[in-house]
C-alpha positions in Angstrom: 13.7 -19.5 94.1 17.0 -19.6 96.2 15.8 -16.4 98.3 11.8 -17.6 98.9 12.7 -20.8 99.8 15.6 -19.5 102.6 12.5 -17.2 103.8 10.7 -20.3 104.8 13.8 -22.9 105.9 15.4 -20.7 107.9 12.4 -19.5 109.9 12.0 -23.6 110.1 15.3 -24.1 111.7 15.3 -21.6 114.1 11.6 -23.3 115.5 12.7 -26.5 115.5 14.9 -26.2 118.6 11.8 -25.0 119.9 9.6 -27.7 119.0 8.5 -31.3 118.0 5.9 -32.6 116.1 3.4 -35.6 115.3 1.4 -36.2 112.8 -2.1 -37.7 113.0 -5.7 -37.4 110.8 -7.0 -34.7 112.1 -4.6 -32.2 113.6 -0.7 -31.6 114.4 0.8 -31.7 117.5 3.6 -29.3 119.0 5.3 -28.1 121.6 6.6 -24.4 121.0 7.4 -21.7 123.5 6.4 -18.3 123.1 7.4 -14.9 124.9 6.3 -11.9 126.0 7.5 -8.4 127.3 6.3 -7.0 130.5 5.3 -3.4 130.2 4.3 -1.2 133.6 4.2 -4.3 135.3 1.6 -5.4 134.0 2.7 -9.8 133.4 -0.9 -11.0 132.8 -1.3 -9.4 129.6 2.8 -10.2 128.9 1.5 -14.2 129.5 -1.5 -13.0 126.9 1.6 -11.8 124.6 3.5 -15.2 125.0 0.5 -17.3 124.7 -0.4 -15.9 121.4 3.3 -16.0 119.8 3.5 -19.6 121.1 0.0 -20.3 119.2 1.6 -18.7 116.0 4.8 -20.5 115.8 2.6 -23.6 116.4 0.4 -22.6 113.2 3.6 -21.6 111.5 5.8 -24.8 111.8 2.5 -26.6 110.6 2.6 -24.1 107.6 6.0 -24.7 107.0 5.3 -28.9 107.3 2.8 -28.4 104.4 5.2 -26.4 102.3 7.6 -29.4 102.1 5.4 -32.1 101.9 3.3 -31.3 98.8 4.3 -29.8 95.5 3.7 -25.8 95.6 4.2 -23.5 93.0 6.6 -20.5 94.0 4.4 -18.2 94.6 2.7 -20.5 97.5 5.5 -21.3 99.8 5.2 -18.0 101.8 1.6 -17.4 101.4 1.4 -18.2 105.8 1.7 -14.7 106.7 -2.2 -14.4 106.3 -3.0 -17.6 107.8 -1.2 -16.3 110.8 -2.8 -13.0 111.2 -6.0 -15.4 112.7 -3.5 -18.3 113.6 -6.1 -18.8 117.1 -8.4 -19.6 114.8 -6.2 -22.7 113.4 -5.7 -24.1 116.5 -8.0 -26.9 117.9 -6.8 -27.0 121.3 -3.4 -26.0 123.3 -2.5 -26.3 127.3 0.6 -24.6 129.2 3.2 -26.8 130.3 5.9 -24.6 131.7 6.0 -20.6 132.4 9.3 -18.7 133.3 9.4 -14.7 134.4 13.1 -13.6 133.7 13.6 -9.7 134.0 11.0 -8.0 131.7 10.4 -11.4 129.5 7.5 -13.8 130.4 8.8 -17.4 128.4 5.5 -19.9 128.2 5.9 -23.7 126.7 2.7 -24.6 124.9 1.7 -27.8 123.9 -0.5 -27.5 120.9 -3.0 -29.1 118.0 -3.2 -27.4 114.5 -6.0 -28.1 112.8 -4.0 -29.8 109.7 -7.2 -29.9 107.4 -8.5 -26.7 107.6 -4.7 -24.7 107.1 -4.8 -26.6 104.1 -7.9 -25.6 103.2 -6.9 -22.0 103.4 -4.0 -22.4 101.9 -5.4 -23.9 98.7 -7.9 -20.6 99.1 -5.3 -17.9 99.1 -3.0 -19.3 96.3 -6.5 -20.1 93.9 -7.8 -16.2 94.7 -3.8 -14.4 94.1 -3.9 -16.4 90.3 -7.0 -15.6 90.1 -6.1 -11.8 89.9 -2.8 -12.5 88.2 -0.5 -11.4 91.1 -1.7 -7.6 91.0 1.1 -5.0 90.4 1.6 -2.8 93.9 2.5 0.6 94.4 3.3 1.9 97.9 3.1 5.5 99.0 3.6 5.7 102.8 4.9 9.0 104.0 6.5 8.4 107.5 8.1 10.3 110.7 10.2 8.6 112.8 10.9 9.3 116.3 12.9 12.7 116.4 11.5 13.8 113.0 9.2 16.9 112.6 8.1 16.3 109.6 7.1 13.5 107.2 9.2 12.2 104.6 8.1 9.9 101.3 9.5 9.2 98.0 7.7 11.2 96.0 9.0 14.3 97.6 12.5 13.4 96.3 12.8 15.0 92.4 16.4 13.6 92.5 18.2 11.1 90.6 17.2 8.1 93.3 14.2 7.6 95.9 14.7 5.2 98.6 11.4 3.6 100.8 10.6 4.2 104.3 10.8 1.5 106.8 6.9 0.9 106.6 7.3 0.5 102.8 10.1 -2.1 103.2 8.8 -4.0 105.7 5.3 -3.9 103.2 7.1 -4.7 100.4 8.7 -7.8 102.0 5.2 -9.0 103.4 3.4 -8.8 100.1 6.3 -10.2 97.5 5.7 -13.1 99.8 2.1 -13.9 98.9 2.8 -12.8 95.4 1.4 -9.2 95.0 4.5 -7.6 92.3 5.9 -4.2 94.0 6.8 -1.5 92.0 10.0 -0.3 92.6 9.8 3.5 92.9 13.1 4.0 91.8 11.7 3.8 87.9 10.1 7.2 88.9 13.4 8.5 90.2 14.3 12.0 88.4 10.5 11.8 86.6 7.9 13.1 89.2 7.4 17.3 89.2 6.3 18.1 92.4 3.4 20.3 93.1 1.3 21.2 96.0 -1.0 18.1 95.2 1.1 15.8 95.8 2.2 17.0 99.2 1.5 15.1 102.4 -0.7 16.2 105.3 -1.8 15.1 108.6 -4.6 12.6 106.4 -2.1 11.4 103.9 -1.8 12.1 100.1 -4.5 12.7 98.4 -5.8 10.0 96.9 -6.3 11.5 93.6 -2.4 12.3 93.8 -1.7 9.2 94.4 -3.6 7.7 91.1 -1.9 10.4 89.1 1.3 9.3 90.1 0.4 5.6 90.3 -0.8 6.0 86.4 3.0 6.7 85.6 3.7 3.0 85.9 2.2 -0.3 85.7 0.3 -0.5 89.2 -2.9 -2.5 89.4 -3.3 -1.2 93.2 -1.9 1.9 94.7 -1.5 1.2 98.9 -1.2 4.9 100.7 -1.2 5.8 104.5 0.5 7.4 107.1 3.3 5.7 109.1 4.5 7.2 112.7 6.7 6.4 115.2 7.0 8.0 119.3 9.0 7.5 121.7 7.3 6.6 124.9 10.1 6.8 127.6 11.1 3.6 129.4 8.5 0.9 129.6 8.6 0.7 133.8 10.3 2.8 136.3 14.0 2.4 136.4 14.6 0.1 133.2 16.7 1.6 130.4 15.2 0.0 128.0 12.4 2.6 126.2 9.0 2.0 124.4 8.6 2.8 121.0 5.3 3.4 119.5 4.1 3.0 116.1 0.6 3.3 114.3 -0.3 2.7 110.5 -3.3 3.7 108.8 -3.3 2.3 105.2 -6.3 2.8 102.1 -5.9 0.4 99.0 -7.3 1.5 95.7 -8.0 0.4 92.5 -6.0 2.1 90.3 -8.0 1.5 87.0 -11.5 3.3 88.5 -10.3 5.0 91.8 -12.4 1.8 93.8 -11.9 2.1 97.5 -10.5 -2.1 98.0 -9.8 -2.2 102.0 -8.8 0.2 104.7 -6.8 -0.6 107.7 -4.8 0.8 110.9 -2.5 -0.9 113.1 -0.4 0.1 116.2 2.5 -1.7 118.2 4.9 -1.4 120.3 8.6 -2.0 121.1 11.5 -1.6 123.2 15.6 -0.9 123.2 18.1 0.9 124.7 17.9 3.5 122.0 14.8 5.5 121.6 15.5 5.7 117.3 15.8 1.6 117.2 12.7 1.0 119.1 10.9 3.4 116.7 12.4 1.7 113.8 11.7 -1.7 115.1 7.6 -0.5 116.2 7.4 0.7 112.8 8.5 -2.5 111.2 6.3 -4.6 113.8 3.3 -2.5 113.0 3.7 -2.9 108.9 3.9 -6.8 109.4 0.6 -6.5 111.3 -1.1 -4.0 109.1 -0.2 -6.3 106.1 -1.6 -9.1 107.6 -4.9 -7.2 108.2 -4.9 -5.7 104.6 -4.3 -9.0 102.9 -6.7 -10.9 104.3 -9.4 -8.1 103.3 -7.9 -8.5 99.7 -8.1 -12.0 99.4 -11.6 -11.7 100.7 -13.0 -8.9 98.7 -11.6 -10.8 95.5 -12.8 -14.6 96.6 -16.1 -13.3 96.2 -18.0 -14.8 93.4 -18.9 -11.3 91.6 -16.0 -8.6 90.5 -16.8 -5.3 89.2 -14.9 -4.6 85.3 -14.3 -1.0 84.0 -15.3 -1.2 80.3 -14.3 2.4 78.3 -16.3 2.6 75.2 -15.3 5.1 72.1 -17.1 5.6 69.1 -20.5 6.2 70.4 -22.8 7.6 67.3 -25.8 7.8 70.3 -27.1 7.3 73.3 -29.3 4.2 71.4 -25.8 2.9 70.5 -24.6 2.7 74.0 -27.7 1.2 75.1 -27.5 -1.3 72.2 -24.0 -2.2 73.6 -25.1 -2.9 76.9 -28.2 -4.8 76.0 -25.6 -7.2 74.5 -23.5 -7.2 77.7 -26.3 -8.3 79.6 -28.2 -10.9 77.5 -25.4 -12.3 75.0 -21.9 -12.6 77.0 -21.0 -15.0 79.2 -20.0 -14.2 83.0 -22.0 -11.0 83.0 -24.3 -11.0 85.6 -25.0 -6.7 85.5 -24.1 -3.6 83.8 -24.2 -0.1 85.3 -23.9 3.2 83.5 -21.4 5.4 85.5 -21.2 8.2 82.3 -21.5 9.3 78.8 -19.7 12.0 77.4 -19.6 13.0 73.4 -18.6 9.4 71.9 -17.5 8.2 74.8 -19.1 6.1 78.0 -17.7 4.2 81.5 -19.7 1.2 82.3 -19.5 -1.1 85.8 -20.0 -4.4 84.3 -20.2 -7.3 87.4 -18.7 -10.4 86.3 -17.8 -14.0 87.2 -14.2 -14.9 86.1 -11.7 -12.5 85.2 -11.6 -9.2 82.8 -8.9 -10.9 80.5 -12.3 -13.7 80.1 -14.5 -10.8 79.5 -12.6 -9.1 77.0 -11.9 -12.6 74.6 -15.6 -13.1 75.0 -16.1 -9.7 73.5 -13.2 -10.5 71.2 -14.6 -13.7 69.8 -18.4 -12.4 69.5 -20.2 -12.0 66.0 -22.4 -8.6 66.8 -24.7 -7.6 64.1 -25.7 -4.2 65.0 -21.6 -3.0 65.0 -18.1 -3.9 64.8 -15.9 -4.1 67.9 -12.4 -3.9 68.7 -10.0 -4.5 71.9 -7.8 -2.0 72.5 -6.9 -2.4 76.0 -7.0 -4.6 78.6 -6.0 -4.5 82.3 -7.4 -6.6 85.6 -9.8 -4.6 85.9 -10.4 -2.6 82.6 -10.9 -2.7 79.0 -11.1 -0.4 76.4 -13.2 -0.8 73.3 -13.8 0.8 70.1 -17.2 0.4 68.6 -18.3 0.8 64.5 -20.9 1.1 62.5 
């Protein structure tokens, strides 16, 4: 509790030298600043730059306002980071009072209005959709090259004793801990993986069967994969020592359980330092915070919708007229099920989609606590977004 609530004072702290505030019905007023990086000499779009990190300290002092002023469950405290991926979108209307060029830094002074009512509204949204799915269990599998590197590295590749993450995966990992997605630790797979040619790691990323494979070894609900590089771009403007670093991200998030395709993404920033292998780093790390952004709002989106899609595994099919039975019953005598699709049938054995409103866990005690006449059923697994079921005569 200690370590999420020092993610959001301290960030609080540092603004508030920055800025004041007052409260009023409909919106929040402040007065941030907001700065931006010139790059080939180009100070419109470093003003752009400044404008919008003005806008999102504005949106994020307001987050951090509502954080101490109502009773939040842990979880919720750091749940801003997809608030401000869109944090223009927050903001009802704003006006420049001072702007400074110093070197290659643009500094603006914004005066601002949050739109109090509607960050709350979102906030409520995210923190009601992430219990909704039970804080899904995440596995990352980013392979990355770094500025100077040939080649890409990833965990998986390592059969030793320990496994350590990338920079992309680290700065992921700290991202969605704070809106409550659970990250798997690769380390419990330390010593455990056999490497093979499938699991290697091209141009496109691993494969995402691969990934599943190895993603089935543990707990994950979600398995995130992608590619992560970092360039070096030389100096950002003639004559400066300072050099560009360039990073681009292309993530794909899928359901572990049925192999579902959940959101795609890519990303790319930029940064700049004296030293060509910190501005890589420090791209890298800029573009993961974006991408993370971008991938959680498509989550909390895809999963707010009214309708989710539940594997059900059946066993001890006696016939075709059996599974048909079964899914006659799904349709017209359980609660929450608004379809059923046949993916297969094989020996006793079928996959069904079954689209439902609620949650799989409500699925399976509705199944649990049914009285079927034409067979028996048992639970024998359930997961967010499967269950396994054993039918009798």
């Amino acid at each position: 509790m200690h370590r999420i609530l020092a993610l959001v004072i301290v960030p609080l702290m540092l603004l508030s030298a920055l800025a004041f505030a007052q409260e009023n019905p409909d919106g929040k007023t402040v007065v941030v600043t907001g700065e931006g990086v010139i790059f080939n000499n180009d100070q419109v779009t470093a003003k752009d730059k400044a404008i919008d990190s003005a806008l999102r300290r504005a949106v994020e002092q307001a987050v951090g306002t509502f954080v101490k002023s109502t009773t939040l469950v842990e979880n919720y405290v750091t749940v801003e980071d997809k608030i401000l991926a869109s944090a223009k979108g927050f903001v009802k209307e704003w006006k420049i009072l001072s702007e400074n060029v110093d070197g290659n830094v643009v500094t603006v002074k914004v005066q601002a209005v949050v739109a109090a009512n509607k960050l709350k509204e979102s906030l409520d949204s995210i923190q009601w959709v992430m219990a909704q799915k039970e804080y899904p269990r995440v596995m990352l599998m980013i392979a990355e090259q770094n500025v100077g590197e040939e080649s890409y590295s990833y965990w998986w590749g390592n059969t030793a004793s320990t496994v350590s993450m990338s920079q992309a995966e680290n700065t992921l990992t700290e991202e969605l801990d704070k809106i409550g997605f659970v990250v798997i630790d690769p380390q419990v797979l330390a010593g455990k993986i056999q490497m093979k040619d499938a699991y290697k790691v091209t141009s496109a990323g691993v494969k995402d069967e691969a990934a599943l494979e190895i993603a089935n070894l543990t707990e994950a609900q979600v398995v995130i994969i992608g590619t992560a590089v970092a360039t070096s771009a030389g100096p950002v403007m003639e004559g400066s020592k300072l050099l560009s670093g360039q990073a681009d991200i292309s993530l794909k998030v899928i359901n572990v359980d049925n192999g579902q395709v959940l959101a795609t993404s890519t990303a790319h920033a930029a940064d700049a330092h004296i030293s060509k292998v910190t501005a890589g780093n420090n791209a890298l790390q800029k573009t993961a915070r974006k991408i993370a952004a971008d991938v959680i709002t498509k989550l909390v989106d895809k999963w707010s919708s009214t309708m989710g899609i539940v594997t059900v595994e059946v066993k001890g099919l006696t016939s075709y007229d059996m599974l048909v039975k079964f899914e006659t019953l799904l349709k017209n005598n359980v609660r929450g099920v608004k379809g059923v699709s046949e993916r297969k049938m094989t020996g006793d054995s079928a996959l069904l989609d079954v689209y439902i409103s609620g949650k799989a866990s409500h699925l399976a005690s509705e199944l649990s606590g049914g009285n079927f006449s034409n067979f028996s059923l048992k639970i024998v697994e359930v997961t967010q977004n499967l269950i396994k079921v054993e039918l009798g005569g």
